[in-house]
N, C-alpha and C positions, 0 to 999 in steps of 0.2 A: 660439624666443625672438627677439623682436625688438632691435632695437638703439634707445636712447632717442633722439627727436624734441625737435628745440628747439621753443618754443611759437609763438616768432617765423618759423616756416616757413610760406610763406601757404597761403592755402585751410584752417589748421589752424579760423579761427574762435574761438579764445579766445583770444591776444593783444590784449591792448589796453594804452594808451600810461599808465596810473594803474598797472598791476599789481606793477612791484618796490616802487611807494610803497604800497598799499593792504598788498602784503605783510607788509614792516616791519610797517605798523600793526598789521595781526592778529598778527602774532608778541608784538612786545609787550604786546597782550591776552591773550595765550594764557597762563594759570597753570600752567608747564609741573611745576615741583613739585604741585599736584594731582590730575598725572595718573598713570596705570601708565606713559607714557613716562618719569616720572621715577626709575624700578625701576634702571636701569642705574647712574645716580648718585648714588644714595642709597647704595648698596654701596658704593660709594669709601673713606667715612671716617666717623666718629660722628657729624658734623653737619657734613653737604654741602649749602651753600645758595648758591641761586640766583641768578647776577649779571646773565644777561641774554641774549638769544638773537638774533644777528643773520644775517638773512636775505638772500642773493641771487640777487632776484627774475630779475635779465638776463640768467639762467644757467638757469634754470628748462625742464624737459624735459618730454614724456610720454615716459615709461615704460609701455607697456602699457597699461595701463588709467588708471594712475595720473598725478596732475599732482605734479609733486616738482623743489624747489628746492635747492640747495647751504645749509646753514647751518654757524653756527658756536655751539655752546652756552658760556657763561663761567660758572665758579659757584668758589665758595673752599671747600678740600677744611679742616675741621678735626678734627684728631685731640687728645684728651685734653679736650674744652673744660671750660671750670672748675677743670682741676687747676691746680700748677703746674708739670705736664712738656706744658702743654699748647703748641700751635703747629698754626699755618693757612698754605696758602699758595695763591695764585690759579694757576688754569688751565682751557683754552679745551678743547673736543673738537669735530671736526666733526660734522656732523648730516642727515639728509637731512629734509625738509620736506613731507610730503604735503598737499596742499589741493586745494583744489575752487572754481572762479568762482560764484559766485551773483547772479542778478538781484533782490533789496530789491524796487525798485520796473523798470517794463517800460524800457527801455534805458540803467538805472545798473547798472554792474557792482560787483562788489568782492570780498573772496575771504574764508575760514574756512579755517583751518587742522584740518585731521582729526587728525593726529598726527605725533611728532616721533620718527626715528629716531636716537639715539646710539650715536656708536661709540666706546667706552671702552677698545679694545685696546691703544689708544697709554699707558693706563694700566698694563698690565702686562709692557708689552719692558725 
């Protein structure tokens, strides 16, 4: 097992000077309730909804094979909704970020988000 690689290491070839901004943008196109990544937090509480998922692109590693980013997921966890023992309250979990650079057109880059890791353990110490 290798040890992860920043992106910004030269000769790597996929750093370029747009990638923490293009990241953002894909993150928040990414409808992470949508997906099976959203499986971890939907378990939390009766109606766990989604506040927004921010990403740090300047941190961003190869792992292996993988391109993966540091994130942070925010969503409001609510228990009871509609009664009146009901009650909500907001919280963040970190996240890792796997993507991939894509070339659109022959020397514009920009990036797709493949899937989003959460770690929800900090939900049950």
């Amino acid at each position: 097992m290798s040890a992860p690689v920043r992106i910004q290491s030269p000769g790597r070839g996929i750093w370029f000077e747009d990638l923490p901004e293009k990241l953002s943008k894909a993150a928040e196109a990414y409808d992470l309730p949508e997906t099976g990544d959203w499986a971890p937090l939907d378990e939390l509480s009766g109606g766990t909804l989604f506040e927004g998922i921010e990403v740090y692109g300047d941190s961003a590693v190869i792992d292996g094979k993988d391109l993966v980013a540091p994130g942070t997921v925010y969503v409001e966890l609510q228990y009871a909704p509609g009664s009146d023992d009901a009650t909500s309250f907001h919280d963040s979990f970190p996240a890792r970020v796997f993507f991939k650079v894509v070339e659109p057109k022959p020397g514009q880059k920009d990036v797709e988000i493949e899937r989003v890791e959460v770690d929800t353990s900090s939900f049950f110490e």
